[in-house]
C-alpha positions in Angstrom: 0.0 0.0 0.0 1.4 3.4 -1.1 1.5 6.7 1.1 -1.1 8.1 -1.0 -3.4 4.9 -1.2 -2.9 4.4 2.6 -4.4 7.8 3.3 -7.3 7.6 1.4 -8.2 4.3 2.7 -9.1 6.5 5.9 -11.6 9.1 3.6 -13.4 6.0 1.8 -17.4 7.2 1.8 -19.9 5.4 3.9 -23.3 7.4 3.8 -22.2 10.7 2.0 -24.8 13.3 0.9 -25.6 14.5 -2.0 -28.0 16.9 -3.3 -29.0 18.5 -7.1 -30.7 21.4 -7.4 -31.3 23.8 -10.2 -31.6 27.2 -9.2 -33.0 30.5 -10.4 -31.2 33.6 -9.5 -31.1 35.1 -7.0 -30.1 32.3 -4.7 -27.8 31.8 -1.7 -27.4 27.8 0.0 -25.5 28.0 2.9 -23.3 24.9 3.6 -23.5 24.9 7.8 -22.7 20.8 8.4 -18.9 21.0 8.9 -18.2 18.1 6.7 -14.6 17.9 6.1 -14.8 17.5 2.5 -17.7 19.1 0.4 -17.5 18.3 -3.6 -18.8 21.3 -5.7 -20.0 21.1 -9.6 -21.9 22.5 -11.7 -23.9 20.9 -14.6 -25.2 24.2 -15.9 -24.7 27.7 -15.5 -22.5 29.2 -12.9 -22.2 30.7 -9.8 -19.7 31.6 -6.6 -18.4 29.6 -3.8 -17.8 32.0 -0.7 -15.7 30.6 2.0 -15.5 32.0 5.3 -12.6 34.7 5.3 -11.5 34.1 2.1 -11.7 35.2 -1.4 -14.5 34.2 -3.3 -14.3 31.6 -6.3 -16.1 31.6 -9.4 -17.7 28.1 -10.4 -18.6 27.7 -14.1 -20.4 25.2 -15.7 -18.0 21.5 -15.9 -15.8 22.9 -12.9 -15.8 21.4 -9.5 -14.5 22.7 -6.0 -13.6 21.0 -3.2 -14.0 22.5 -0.1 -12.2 21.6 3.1 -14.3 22.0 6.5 -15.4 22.8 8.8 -16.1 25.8 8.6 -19.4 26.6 6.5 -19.6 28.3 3.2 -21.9 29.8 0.5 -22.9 29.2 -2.8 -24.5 32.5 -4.5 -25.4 33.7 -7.6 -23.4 36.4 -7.6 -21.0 38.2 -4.8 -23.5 40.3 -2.3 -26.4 38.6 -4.0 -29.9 40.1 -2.3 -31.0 36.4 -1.6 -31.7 35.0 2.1 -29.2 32.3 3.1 -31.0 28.6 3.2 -28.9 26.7 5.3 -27.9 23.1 4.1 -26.4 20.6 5.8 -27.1 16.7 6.7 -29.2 17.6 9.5 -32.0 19.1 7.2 -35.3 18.4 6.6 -36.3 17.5 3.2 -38.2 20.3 1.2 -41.9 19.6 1.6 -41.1 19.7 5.4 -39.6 23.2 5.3 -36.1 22.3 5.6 -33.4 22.8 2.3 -31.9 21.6 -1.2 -29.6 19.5 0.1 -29.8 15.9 1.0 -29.2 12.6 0.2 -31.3 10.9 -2.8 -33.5 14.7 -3.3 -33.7 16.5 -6.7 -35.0 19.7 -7.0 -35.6 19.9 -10.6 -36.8 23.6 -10.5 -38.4 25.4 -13.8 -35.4 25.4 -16.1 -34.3 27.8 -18.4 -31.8 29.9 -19.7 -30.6 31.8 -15.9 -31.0 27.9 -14.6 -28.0 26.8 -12.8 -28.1 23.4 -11.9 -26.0 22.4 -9.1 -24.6 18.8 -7.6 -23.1 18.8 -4.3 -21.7 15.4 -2.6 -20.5 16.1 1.7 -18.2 13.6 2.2 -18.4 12.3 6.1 -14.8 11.9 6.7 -13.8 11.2 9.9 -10.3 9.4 11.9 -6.9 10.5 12.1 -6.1 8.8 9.0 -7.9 11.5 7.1 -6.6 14.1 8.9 -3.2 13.5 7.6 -5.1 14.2 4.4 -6.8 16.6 4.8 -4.2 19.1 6.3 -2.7 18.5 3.5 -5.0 20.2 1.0 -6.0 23.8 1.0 -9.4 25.4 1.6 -10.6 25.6 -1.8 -9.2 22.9 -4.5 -10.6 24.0 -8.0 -10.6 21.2 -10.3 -11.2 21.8 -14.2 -13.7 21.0 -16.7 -11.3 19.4 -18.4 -12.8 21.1 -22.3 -15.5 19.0 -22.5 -18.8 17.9 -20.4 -18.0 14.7 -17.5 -20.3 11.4 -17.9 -19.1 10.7 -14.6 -21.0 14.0 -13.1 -23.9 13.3 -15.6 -24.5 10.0 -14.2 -23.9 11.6 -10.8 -26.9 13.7 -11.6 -29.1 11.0 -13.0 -28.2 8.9 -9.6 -29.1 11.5 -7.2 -32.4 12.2 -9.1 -33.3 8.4 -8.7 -34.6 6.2 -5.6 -33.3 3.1 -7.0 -31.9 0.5 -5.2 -28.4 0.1 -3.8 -28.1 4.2 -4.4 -26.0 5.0 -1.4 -23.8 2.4 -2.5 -23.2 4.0 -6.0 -23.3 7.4 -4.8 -20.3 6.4 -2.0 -18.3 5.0 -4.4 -18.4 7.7 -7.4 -18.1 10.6 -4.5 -14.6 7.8 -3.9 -13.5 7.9 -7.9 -14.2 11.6 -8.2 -11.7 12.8 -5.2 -9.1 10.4 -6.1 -9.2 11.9 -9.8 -9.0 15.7 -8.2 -6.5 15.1 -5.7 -4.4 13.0 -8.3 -4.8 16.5 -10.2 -4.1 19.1 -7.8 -0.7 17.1 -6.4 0.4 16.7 -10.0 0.1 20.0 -11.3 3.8 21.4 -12.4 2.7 24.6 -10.0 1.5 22.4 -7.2 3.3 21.8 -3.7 2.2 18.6 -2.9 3.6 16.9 0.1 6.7 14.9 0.6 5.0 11.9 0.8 3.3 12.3 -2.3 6.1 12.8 -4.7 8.5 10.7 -2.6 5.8 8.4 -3.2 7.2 8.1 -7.5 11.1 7.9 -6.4 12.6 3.8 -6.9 13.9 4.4 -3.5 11.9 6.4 -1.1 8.8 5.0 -3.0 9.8 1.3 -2.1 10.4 2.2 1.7 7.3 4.0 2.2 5.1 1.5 0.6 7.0 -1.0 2.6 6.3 1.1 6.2 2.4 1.2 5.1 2.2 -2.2 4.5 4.1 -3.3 7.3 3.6 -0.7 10.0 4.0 -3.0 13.1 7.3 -4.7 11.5 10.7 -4.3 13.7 11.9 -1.9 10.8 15.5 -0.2 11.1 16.9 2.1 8.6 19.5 -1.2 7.7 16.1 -3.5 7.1 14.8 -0.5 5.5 17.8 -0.5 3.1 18.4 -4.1 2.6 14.8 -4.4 1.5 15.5 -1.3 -1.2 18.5 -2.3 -2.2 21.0 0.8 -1.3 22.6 1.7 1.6 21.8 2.4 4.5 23.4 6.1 4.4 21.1 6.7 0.6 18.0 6.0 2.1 18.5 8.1 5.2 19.6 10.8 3.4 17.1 11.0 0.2 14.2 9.7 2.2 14.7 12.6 4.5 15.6 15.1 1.7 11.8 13.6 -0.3 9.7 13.2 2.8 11.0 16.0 5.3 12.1 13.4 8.4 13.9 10.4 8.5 12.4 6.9 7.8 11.8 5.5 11.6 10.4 9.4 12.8 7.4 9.2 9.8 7.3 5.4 10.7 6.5 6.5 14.0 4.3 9.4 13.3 2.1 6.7 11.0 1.7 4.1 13.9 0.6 6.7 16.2 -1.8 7.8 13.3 -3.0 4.5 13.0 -2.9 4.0 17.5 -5.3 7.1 17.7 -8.0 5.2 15.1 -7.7 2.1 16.5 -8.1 3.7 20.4 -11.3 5.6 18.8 -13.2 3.3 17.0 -12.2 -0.1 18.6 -13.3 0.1 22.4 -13.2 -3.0 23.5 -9.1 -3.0 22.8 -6.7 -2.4 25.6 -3.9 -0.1 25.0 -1.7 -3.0 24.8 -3.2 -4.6 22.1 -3.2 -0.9 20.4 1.1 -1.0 21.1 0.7 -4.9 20.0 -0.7 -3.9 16.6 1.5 -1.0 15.6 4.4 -2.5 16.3 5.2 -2.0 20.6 5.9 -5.2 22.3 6.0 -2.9 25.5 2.7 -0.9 26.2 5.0 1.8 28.7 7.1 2.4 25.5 4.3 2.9 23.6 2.7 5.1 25.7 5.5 7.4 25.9 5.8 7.8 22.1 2.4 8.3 21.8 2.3 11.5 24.4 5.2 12.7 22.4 3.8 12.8 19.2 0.2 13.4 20.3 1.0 15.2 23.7 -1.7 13.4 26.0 -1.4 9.5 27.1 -3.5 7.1 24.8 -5.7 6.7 27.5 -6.5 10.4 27.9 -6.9 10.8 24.3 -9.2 7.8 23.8 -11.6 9.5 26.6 -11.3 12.9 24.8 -11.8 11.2 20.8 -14.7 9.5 22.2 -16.5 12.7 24.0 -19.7 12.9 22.0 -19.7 16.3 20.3 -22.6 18.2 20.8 -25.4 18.4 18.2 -26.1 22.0 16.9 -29.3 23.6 18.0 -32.8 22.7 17.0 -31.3 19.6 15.3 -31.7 15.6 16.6 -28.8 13.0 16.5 
């Protein structure tokens, strides 16, 4: 498993939202869920994505956005638009009860026409410390072209969302999957971009080999000698072009990555002692373990699994 492929294992969608809408101007859907990572096209006409604090960015038809939460964000019609905010997010209501354009498996198919923009929106509900890596790693706003020409993949988006068929939330999860491995595959590889050292180190013969060899084998007794062994240099050549690639040396990401991995397993597997956590990452010693971990993550693993697991509360007038 590569760097890249690792990662994204951690955003993979499991109930994601996704609304279409066409809209007549003037409009204004305000995006107030938190998601981590909304996707943004549009089939038809255009309009503006408005972060909070930053510049606003124009959306035209065939171009997507991805937007990084949580902090909300506005779709408009234009900048300063005379339209009343309708907040969107998952814990709407659908339409004929009041609530907005924006939920899973709802169509708004409006009155068309020429000043139509038609709009499709997929929230994906990312969540772990595995995605966080991730996501830090992207900016607010990602704009990803139309590439000259209309998508089939967005078209048959649209028709999917429009449908109650069955085994939709399936199809839905896995083409909101395809589309942001195709735009962040973009956005790292443009010849302007700055993606991060484990992205292109990720392409190297060298560094590539050893950090597809740390993923897959995270809870191995690695050394930087096993490390080079395995890729065939020296021991001296990997340390130095892994740390000039990636930013650190081989066994500090290798530990950064198992405490990744410790703080999902502590989160969403319970019924595991912190021993068996150190046991799966690689720590025959649970006291060793636990002092790395408070070094990296600056709290013991059992504080932080009492903290992660806090419930959050829900936002007003809303039900879990």
């Amino acid at each position: 498993m590569d760097a890249f492929g690792d990662l994204l294992r951690g955003l993979r969608a499991q109930g994601s939202l996704f609304g279409s809408s066409t809209l007549t101007p003037p409009w204004s859907l305000h995006f107030v869920d938190g998601a981590p990572l909304t996707l943004c096209t549009v089939l038809s006409g255009g309009g503006w994505i408005v972060p909070e604090r930053r510049p606003p960015e124009r959306l035209d038809v065939g171009e997507t956005v991805i937007v990084r939460g949580p902090a909300p964000f506005l779709f408009v019609d234009e900048v300063g638009t005379r339209a009343e905010p309708v907040a969107c997010g998952a814990f709407c209501s659908m339409p004929e009860q009041g609530g907005t354009r924006y939920r899973l498996g709802w169509h708004d198919a409006g009155t068309g026409g020429e000043d139509t923009t038609t709009l499709v929106v997929g929230a994906y509900p990312a969540h772990g410390e595995i995605s966080r890596r991730l996501l830090d790693a992207l900016p607010v706003v990602l704009r990803v072209g139309s590439g000259g020409g209309p998508d089939p993949v967005w078209d048959h988006l649209a028709a999917e969302v429009a449908a109650d068929t069955p085994g939709q939330q399936v199809v839905l999860d896995r083409l909101l999957d395809w589309m942001l491995v195709c735009a962040l595959r973009e956005y790292f590889d443009r010849p302007d971009g700055t993606p991060p050292g484990w992205y292109s180190a990720g392409r190297d013969p060298v560094v590539g080999g050893a950090l597809r060899l740390l993923h897959g084998e995270p809870a191995a007794r690695w050394t930087v000698a096993s490390l080079a062994d395995r890729t065939g240099v020296s021991r001296a050549t990997l340390a130095k072009r892994f740390t000039d690639l990636v930013g650190e040396p081989p066994l500090t990401y290798l530990t950064r990555w198992r405490m990744t991995l410790a703080a999902d397993l502590l989160t969403e597997r319970e019924t595991m002692t912190v021993a068996e956590v150190a046991r799966a990452v690689g720590y025959s010693d649970a006291f060793a373990f636990s002092a790395a971990f408070k070094r990296i993550r600056g709290m013991s693993p059992s504080a932080y699994r009492r903290t992660a697991t806090t419930p959050a509360p829900q936002p007003a007038g809303t039900s879990p």
